[in-house]
C-alpha positions as MATLAB code, in Angstrom:
seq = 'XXXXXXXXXXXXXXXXXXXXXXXXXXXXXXXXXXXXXXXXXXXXXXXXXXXXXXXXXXXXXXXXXXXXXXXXXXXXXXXXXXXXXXXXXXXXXXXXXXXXXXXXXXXXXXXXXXXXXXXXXXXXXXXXXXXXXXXXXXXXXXXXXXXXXXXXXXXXXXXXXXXXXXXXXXXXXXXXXXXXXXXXXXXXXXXXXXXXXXXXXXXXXXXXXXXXXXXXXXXXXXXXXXXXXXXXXXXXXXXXXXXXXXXXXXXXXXXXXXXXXXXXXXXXXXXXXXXXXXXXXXXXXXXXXXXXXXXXXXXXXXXXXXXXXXXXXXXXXXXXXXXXXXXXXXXXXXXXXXXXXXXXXXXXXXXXXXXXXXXXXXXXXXXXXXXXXXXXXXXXXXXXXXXXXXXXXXXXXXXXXXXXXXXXXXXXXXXXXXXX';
ca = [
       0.000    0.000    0.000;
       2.947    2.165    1.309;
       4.722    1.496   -2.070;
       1.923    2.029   -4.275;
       1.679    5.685   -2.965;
       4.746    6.677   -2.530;
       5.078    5.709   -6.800;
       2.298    8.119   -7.518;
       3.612   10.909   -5.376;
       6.633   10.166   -7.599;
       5.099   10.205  -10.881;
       3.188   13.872   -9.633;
       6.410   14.915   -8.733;
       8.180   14.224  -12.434;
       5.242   15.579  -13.936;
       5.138   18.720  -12.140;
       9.201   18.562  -12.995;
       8.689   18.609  -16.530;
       5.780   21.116  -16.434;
       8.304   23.486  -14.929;
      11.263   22.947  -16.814;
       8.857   23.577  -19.979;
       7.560   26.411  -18.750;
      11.348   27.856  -18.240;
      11.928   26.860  -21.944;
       8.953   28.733  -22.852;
       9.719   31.938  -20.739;
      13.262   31.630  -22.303;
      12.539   31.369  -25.651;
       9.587   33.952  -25.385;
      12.114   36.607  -23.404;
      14.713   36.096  -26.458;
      12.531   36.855  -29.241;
      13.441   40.284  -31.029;
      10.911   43.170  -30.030;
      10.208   43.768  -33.854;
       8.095   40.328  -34.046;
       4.821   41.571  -34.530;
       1.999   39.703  -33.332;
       0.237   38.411  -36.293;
      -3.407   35.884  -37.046;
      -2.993   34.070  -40.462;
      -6.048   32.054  -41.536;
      -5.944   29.297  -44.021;
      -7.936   29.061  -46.806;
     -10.398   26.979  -44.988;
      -9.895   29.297  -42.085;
      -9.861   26.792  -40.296;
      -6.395   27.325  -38.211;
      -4.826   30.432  -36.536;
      -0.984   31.946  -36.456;
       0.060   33.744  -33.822;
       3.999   34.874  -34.067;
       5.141   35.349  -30.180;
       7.594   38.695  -29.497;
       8.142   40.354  -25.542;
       5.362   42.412  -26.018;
       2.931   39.727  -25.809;
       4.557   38.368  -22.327;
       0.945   39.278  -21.277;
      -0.248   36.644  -23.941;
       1.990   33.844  -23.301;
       1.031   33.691  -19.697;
      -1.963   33.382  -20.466;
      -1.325   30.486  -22.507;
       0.925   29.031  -20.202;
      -1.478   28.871  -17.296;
      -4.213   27.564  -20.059;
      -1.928   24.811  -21.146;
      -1.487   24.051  -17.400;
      -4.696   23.554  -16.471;
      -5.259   21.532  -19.988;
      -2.694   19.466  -19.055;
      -3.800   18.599  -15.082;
      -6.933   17.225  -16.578;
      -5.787   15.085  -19.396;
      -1.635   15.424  -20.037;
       0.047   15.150  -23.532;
       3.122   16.359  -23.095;
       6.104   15.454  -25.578;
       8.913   16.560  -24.366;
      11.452   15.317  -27.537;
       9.665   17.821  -29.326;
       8.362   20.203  -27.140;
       4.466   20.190  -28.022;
       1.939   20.573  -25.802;
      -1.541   19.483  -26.775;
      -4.290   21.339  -25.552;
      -8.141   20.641  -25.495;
      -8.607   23.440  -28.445;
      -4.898   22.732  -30.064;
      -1.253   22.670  -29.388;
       1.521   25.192  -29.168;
       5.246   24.070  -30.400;
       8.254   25.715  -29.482;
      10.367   24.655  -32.091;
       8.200   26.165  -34.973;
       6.798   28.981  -32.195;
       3.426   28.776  -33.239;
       0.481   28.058  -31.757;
      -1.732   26.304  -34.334;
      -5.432   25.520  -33.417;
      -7.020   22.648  -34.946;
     -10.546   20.523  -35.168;
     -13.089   22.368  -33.885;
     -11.955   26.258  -34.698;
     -14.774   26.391  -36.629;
     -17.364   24.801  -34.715;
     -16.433   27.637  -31.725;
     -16.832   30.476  -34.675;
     -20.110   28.918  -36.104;
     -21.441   28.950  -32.177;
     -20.325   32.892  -31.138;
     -20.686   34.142  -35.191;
     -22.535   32.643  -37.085;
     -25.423   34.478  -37.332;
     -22.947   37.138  -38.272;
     -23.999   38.443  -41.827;
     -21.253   38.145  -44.608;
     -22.010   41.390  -45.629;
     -22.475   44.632  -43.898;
     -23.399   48.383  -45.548;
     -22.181   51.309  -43.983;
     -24.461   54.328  -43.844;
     -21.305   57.238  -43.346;
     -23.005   60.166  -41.620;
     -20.387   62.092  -40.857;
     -21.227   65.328  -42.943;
     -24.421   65.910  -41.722;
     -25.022   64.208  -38.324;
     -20.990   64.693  -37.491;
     -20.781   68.280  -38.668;
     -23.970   69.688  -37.600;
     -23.174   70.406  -34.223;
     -19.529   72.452  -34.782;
     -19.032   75.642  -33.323;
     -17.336   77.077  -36.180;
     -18.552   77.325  -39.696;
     -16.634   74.947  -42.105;
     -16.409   76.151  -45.640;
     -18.396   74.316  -48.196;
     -15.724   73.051  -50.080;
     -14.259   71.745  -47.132;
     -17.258   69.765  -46.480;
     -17.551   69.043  -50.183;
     -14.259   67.399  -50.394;
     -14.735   65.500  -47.347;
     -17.504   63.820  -48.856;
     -15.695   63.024  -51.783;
     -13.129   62.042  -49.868;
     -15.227   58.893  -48.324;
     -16.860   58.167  -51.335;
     -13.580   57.347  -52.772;
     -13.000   54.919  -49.887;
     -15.974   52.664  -51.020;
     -18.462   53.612  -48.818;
     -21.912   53.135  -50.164;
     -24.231   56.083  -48.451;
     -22.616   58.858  -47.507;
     -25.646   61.194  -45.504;
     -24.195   64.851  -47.545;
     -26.394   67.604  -45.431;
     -29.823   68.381  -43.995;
     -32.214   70.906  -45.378;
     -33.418   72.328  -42.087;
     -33.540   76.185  -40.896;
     -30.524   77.866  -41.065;
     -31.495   79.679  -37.555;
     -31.489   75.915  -36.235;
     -28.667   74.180  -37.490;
     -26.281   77.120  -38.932;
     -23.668   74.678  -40.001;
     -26.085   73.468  -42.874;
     -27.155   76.517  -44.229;
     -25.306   75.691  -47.314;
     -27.081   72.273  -48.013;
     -28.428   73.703  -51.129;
     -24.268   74.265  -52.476;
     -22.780   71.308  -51.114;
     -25.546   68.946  -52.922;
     -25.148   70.984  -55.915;
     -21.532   70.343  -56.032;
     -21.882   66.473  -54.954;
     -25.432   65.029  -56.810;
     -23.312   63.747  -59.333;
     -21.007   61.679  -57.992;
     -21.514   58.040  -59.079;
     -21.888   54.665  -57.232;
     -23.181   55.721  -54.108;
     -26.382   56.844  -52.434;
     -26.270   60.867  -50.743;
     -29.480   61.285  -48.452;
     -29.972   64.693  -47.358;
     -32.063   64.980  -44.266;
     -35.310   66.815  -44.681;
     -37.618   67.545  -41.313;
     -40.877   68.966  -43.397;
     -41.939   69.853  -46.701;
     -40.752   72.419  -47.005;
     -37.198   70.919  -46.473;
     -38.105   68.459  -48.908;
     -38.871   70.610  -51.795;
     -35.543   72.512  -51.219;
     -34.109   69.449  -51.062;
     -35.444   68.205  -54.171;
     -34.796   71.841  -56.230;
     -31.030   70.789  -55.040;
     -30.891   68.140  -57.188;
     -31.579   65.164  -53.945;
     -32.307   61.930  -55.079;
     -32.464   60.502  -51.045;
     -34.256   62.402  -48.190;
     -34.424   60.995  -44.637;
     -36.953   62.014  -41.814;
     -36.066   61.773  -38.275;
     -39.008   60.329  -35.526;
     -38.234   59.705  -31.514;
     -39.361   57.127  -29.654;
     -39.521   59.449  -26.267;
     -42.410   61.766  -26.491;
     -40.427   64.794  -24.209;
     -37.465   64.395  -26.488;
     -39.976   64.964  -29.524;
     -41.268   68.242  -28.069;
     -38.006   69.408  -27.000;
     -36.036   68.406  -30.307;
     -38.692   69.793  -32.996;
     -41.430   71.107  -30.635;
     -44.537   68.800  -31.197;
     -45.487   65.692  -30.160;
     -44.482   62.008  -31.821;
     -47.885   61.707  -33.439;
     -47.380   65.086  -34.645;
     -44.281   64.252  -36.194;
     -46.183   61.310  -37.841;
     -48.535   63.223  -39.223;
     -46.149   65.822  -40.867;
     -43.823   62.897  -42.333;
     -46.726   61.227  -44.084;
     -47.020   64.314  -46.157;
     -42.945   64.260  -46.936;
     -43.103   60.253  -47.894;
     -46.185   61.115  -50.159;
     -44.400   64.061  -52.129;
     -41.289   61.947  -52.121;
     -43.053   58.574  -53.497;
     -44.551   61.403  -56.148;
     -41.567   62.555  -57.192;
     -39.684   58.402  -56.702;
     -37.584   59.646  -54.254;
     -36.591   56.771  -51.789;
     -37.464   57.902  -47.998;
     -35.050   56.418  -45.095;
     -36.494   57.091  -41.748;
     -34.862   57.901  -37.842;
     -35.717   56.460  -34.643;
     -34.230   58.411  -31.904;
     -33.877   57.780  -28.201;
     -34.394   53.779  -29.246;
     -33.142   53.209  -25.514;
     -32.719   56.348  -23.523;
     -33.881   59.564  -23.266;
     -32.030   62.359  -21.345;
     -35.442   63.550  -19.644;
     -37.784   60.384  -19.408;
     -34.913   58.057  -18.925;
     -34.980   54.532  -20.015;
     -37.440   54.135  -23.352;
     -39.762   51.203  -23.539;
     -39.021   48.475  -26.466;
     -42.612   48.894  -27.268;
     -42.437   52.843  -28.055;
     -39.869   52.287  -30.297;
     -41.107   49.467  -32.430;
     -44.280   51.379  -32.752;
     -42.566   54.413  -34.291;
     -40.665   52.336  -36.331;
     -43.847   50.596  -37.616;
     -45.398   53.728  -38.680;
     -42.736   55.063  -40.537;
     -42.193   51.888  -42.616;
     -45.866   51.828  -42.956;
     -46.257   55.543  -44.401;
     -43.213   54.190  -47.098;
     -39.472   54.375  -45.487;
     -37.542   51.779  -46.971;
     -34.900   51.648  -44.045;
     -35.282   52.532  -40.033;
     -32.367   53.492  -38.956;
     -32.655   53.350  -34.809;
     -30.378   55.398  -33.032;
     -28.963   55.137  -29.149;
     -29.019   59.212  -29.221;
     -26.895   59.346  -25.628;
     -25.533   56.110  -25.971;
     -26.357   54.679  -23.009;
     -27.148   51.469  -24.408;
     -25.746   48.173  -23.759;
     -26.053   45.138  -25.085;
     -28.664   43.892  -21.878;
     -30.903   46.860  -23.563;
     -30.500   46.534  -27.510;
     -31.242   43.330  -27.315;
     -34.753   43.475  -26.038;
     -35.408   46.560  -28.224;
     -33.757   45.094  -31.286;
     -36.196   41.824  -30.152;
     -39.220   44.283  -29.807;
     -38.915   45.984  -33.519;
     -37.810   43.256  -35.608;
     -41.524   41.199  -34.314;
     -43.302   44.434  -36.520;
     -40.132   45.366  -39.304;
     -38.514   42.745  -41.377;
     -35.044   42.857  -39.982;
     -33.249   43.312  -43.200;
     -35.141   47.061  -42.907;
     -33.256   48.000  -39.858;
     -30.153   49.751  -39.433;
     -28.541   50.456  -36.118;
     -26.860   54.046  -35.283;
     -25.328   53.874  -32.273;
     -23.469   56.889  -30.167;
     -20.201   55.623  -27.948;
     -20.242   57.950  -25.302;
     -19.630   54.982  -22.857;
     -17.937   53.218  -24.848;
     -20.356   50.265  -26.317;
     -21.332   50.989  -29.244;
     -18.985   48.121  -31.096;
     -20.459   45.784  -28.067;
     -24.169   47.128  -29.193;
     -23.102   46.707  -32.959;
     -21.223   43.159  -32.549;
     -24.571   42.136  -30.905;
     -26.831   43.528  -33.560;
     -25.278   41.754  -36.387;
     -25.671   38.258  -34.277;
     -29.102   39.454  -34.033;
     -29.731   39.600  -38.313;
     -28.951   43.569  -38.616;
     -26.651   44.410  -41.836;
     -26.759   47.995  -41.953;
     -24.816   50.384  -39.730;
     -24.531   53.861  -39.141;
     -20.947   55.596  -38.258;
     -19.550   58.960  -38.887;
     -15.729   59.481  -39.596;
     -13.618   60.048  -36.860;
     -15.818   59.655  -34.896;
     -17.533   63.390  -35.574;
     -20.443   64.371  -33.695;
     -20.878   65.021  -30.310;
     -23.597   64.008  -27.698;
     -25.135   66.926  -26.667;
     -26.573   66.001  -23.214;
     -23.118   64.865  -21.976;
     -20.463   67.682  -22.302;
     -17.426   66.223  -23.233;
     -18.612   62.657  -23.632;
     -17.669   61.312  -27.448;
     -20.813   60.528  -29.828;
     -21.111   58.298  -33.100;
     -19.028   55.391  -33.381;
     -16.583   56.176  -35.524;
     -16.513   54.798  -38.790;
     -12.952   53.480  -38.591;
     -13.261   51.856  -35.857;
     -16.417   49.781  -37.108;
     -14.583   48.858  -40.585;
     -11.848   47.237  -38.511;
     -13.577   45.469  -36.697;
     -15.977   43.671  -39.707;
     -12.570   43.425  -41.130;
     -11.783   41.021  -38.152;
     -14.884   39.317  -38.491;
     -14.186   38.788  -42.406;
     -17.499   40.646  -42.858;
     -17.554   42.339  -46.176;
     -17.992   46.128  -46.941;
     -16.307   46.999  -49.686;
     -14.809   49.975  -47.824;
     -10.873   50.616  -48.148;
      -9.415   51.323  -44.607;
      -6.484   53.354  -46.091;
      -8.838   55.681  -48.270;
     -10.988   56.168  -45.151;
      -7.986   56.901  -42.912;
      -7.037   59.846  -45.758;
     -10.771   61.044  -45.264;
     -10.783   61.172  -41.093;
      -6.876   62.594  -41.419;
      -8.632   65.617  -43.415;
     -11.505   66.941  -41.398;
      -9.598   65.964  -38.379;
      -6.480   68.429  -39.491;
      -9.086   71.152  -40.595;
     -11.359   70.632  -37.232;
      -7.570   71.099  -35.920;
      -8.410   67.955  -33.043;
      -7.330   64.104  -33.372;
      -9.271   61.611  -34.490;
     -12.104   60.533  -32.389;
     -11.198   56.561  -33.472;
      -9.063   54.353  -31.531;
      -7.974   52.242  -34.562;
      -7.078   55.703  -36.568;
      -4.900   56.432  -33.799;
      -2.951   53.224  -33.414;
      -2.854   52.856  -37.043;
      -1.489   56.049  -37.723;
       0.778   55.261  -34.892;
       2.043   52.132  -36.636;
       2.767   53.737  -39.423;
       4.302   56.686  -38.337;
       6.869   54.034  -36.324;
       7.714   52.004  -39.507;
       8.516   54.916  -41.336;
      11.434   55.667  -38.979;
      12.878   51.826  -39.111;
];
């Protein structure tokens, strides 16, 4: 008895030996690698394995691993010392070829957490109009003019070009008429102009607008306060701008504010929202377009108002437009593509502030967005690079930085390559 545990005390303790001297081998190897390795994902053309190259600057990383692969290993241990592989429930890591490759069921883990993931996504840029409007400073038209040209060069398939509301509102659109003027033309992409009555819409159309948009909340304070009459009011006065514009074939997209909160009511009902929503698509808006206004929206709350609209709209009708003043609107987006939606709203740079929150940031910026549907090998046909130039210009003109995190460490990046 005394013999047969004092062997398996044994064999735990040349176990536990080996486990450390591999982990030394690992730390060594991992401390020796040059500081230039970048860390890098490579998917083959089944994606159905993952690269990672280790350098110090993932030290972070490889513990990580290492206390994975240790508590892999206490339940079921592979470990091959001759060649230094250690295989793991979801793979195995080798030191010789430093790599950690994953294998088998890769795919099954992305099918579970993306599938519902559309392979497509269109980006609604709305950085002109709903980034610009609220700027302090008047920004020439040609300015604006070649900022929109400026995205529509990146790919971007609707870029929202300016609103056709009263100067003695919104100032920094008085010149919708000239920048549509200058723009209508361009080809292969869509430029709504927002358009709050008829009379907006008529100027708009004179312009040379082939896209309006109409703006609805689902709070019924934030409708007075905003344009000073009720939500049924509001209603009312769109149904006469989607029957001019399905007179004239003019597509209609339609707004949903305050989809979860409201800066005087507080939290919005699911219900409000997919009744506004239902009335616009009823009077003829092709797309709803619901917006997180404040951004206070997680995704414990756009998930039961996402769940509430899409039971009245066909979800392939709904775009989401969220704000990132606390910083979740990629959680709230990542959520609403699992959830069917494959239209989003951004603005470059991330223009457009919250007004209700001095200070706080507003739309998700555009950037940001692309890189990470890039990540998710979503397609959207929008060229990073081109976009950067675009956020890089309004940005240096606005004379702030970029309001996107993945502009700033790109630009980073590149600006420490240049100097290798």
């Amino acid at each position: 008895m005394l013999a047969s545990k004092v062997t398996k005390k044994t064999l735990r303790w040349r176990f536990r030996t080996r486990a450390l001297a591999f982990e030394e081998q690992f730390d060594l190897l991992a401390s020796g690698f040059s500081r230039s390795f970048s860390v890098a994902r490579s998917f083959g053309a089944d994606n159905t394995s993952s690269l990672i190259n280790l350098s110090k600057d993932t030290e972070g990383g490889a513990f990580q691993l290492r206390r994975q692969m240790r508590r892999d290993s206490s339940c079921n241990p592979l470990f091959n010392q001759d060649h230094r592989v250690v295989r793991t429930s979801i793979g195995s890591f080798s030191l010789s070829n430093r790599y950690y490759r994953s294998h088998g069921h890769l795919e099954d883990i992305k099918d579970k957490f993306l599938g519902s993931v559309p392979e497509v996504v269109k980006i609604v840029e709305v950085g002109p109009r709903d980034g610009l409007q609220n700027e302090k400073t008047i920004i020439p038209t040609e300015v604006k003019v070649e900022l929109i040209k400026l995205l529509v060069s990146s790919g971007l398939p609707v870029v929202e070009a300016t609103s056709f509301v009263s100067p003695k509102w919104v100032p920094q659109l008085a010149d919708g008429k000239d920048v549509i003027e200058a723009v209508r033309n361009l080809t292969g992409v869509r430029l709504p102009v927002l358009t709050p009555n008829l009379k907006g819409f008529e100027a708009a159309v004179a312009a040379g607008a082939k896209e309006v948009a109409i703006f609805a909340a689902a709070s019924e304070s934030f409708s007075r306060s905003n344009i000073n009459c009720s939500i049924e009011d509001s209603l009312s006065r769109y149904r006469d701008v989607a029957l001019a514009a399905k007179s004239h074939s003019i597509p209609v997209r339609g707004y949903v504010s305050c989809v979860v909160g409201c800066p005087i009511e507080g939290a919005v009902s699911p219900s409000k929202v997919a009744h506004v929503a239902k009335e616009l698509v009823d009077m003829g808006c092709f797309e709803i377009s619901l917006g997180d206004t404040i951004g206070v929206g997680t995704p414990g709350t756009v998930i039961p108002m996402l769940d509430a609209v899409t039971q009245v709209v066909p979800v392939e009708k709904l775009a989401v437009h969220f704000h990132d003043t606390y910083g979740q609107a990629l959680s709230n987006i990542l959520v609403s593509l699992q959830m069917g939606i494959s239209i989003v709203d951004s603005s470059v740079s991330g223009l457009g502030g919250c007004p209700y929150a001095k200070g706080a940031s507003g739309n998700v910026a555009t950037e940001d967005v692309i890189y990470m549907l890039n990540g998710l090998g979503v397609k959207t046909n929008v060229d990073l690079r081109k976009l950067l130039l675009a956020g890089d210009f309004i940005c240096k003109h606005l004379g702030r930085p970029s309001g996107s995190k993945a502009a700033i460490a790109l630009s980073r990046t590149t600006a420490t390559a240049s100097k290798l």
